[in-house]
Residue frames relative to the residue before (quaternion, step in Angstrom):
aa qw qx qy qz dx dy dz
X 1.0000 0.0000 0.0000 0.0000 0.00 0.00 0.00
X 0.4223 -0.6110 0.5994 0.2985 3.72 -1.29 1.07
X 0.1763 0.7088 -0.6816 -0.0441 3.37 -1.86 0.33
X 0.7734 -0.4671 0.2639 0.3375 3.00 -1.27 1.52
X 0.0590 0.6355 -0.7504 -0.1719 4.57 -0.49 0.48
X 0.3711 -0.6703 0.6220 0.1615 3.57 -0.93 1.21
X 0.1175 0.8102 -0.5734 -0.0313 3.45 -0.69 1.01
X 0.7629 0.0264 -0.1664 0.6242 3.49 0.83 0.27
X 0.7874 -0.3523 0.2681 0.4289 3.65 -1.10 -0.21
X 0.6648 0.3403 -0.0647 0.6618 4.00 1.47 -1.62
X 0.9198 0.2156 -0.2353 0.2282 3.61 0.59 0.22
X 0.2483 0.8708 -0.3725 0.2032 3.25 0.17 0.30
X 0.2616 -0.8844 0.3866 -0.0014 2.97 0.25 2.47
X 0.4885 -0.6535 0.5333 0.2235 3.71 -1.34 0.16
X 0.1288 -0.7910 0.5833 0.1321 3.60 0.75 1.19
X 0.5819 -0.5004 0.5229 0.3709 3.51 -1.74 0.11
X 0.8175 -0.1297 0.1188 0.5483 3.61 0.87 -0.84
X 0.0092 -0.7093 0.7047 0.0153 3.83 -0.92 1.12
X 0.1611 -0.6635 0.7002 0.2087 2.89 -1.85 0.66
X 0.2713 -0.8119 0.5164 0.0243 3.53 -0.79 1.63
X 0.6558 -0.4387 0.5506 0.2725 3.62 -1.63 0.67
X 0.4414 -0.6508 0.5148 0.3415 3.54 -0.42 1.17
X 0.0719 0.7434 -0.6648 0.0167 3.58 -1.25 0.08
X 0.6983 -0.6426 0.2890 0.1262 3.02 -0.90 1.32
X 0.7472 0.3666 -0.2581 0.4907 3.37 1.57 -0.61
X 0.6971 -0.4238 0.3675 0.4465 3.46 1.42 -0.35
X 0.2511 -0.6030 0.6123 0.4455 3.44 1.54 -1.62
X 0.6260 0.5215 -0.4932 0.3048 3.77 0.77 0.00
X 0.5962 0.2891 -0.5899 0.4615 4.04 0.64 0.58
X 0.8348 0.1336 -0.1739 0.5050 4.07 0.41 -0.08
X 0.5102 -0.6748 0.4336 0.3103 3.10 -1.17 0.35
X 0.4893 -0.6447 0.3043 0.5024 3.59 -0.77 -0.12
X 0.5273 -0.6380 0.5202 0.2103 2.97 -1.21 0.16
X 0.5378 -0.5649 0.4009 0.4806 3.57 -0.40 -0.54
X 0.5649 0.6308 -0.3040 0.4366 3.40 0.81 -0.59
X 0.6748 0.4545 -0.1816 0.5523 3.66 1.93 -0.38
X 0.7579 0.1975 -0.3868 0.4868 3.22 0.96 0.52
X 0.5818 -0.6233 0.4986 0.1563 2.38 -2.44 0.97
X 0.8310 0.0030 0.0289 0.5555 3.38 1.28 -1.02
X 0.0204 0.8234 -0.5540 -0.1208 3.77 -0.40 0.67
X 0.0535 -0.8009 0.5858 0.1123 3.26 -1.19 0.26
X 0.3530 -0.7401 0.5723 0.0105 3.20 -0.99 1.68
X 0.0277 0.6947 -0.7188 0.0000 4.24 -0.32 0.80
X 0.1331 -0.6994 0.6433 -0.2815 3.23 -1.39 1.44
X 0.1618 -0.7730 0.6130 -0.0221 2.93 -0.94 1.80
X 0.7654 0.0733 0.0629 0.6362 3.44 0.04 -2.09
X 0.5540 0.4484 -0.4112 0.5682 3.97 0.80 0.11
X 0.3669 0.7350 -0.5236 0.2258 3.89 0.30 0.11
X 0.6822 0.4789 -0.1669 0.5266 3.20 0.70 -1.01
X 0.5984 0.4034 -0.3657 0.5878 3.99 1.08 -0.60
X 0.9245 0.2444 -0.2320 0.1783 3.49 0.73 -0.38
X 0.0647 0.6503 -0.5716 0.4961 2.91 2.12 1.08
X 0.9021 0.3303 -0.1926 0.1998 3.25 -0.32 -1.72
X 0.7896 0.3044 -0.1795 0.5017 3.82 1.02 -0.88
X 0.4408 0.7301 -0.2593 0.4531 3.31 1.37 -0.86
X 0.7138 0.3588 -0.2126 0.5626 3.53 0.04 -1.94
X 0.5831 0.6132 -0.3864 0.3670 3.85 0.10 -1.40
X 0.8822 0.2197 -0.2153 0.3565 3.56 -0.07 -1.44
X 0.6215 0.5079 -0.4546 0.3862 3.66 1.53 -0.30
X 0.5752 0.4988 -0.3789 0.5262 3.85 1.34 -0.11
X 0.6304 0.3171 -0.5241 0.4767 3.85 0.49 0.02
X 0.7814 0.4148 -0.3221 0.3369 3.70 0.54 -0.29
X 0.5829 -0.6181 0.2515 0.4636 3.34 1.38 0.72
X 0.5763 0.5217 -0.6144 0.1353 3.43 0.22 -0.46
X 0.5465 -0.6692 0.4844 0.1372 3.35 -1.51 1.29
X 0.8321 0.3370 -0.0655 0.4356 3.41 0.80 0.17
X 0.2862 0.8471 -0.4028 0.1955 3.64 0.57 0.47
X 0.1044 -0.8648 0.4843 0.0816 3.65 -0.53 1.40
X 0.0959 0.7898 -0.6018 -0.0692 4.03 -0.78 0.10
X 0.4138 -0.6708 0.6155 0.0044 2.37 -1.09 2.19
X 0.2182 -0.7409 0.6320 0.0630 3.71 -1.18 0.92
X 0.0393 -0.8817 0.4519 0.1299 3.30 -0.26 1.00
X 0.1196 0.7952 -0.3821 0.4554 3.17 1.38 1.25
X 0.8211 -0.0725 0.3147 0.4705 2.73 -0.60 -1.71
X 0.4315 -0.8258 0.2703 0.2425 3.41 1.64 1.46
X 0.5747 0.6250 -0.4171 0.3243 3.48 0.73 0.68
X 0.3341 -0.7168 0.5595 0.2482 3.62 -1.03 0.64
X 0.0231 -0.6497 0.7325 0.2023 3.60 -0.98 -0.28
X 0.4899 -0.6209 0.6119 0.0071 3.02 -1.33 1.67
X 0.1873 0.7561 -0.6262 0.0333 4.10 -0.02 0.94
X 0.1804 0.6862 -0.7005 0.0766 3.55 -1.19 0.86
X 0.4557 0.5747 -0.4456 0.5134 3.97 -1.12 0.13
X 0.2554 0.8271 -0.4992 0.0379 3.93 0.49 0.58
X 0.4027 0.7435 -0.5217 0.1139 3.82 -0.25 0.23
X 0.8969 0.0064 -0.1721 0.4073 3.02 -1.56 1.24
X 0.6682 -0.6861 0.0441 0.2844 3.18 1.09 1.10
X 0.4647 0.3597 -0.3773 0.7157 3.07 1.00 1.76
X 0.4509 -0.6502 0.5828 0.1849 3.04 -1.80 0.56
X 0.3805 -0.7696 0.4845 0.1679 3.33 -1.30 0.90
X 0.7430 0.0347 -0.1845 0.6425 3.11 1.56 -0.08
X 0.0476 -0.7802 0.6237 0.0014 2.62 -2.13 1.18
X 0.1320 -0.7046 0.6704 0.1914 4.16 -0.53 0.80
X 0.1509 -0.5920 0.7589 0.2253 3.18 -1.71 0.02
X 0.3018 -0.6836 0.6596 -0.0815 3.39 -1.95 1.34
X 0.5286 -0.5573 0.5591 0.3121 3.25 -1.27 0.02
X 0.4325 -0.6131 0.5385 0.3834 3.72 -0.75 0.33
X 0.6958 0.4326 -0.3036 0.4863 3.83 0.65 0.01
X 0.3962 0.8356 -0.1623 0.3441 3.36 1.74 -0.26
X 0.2094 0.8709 -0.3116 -0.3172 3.32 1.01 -0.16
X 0.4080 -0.7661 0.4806 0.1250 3.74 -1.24 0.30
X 0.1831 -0.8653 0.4324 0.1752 3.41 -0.99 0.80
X 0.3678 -0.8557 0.2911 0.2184 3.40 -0.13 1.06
X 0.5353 -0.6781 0.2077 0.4587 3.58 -0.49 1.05
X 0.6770 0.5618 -0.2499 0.4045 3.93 1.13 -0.54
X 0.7128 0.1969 -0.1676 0.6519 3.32 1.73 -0.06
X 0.4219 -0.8271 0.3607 -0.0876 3.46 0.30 1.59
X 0.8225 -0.0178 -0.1129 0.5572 3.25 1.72 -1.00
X 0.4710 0.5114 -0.4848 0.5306 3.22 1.17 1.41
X 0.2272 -0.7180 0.6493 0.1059 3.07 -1.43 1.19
X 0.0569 0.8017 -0.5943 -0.0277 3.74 -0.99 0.21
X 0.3749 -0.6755 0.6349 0.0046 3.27 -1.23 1.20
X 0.4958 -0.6513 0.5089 0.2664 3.51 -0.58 1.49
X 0.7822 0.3571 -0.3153 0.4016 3.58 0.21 -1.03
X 0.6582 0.4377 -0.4639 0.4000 3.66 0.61 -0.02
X 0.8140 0.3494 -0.2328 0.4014 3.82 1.23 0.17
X 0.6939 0.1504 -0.2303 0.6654 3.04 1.69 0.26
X 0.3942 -0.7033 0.5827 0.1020 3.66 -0.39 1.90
X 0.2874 0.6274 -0.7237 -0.0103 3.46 -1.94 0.46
């Protein structure tokens, strides 16, 4: 299930999948914020392009330290982490079958296509 990641007052997008910072309530008296996630992942078809461009932007001004987009195009993810001054400094591209290890989880690998199906 999507839920609102509150990144400013007027926005607050519906990622495909976040992994959040435990918290004691669940996230069920506030939403998260950016500052709560560890990893999000954004899969993109005909919106791909809206979310290269506005997407990537607002999850790097709000720190999150990790942000994937899964193209279901041209079946590739690019792996963006390294936020500063709104924009990542680094980016790899993978295969969506590829698997990847996120920087917050050091000894887990995950492959976009084995957790988000299209």
């Amino acid at each position: 299930m999507q839920i609102p990641l509150l990144l400013d007052e007027h926005y607050a997008p519906e990622p495909d999948l976040m992994l959040l910072k435990r918290r004691e309530d669940s996230y069920t008296a506030a939403l998260p914020t950016g500052a709560d996630v560890l990893l999000l992942i954004e899969v993109g078809d005909s919106t791909i392009g809206t979310d290269r461009r506005d997407k990537l932007q607002a999850y790097a001004q709000a720190g999150i330290p990790e942000t994937w987009l899964a193209d279901v195009n041209s079946q590739v993810v690019q792996v963006h982490t390294e936020p500063a001054e709104g924009a990542y400094t680094h980016v790899q591209a993978v295969g969506v079958r590829i698997p990847s290890t996120p920087t917050a989880f050091p000894d887990v690998t995950i492959a976009v296509r084995d957790v988000i199906p299209w």
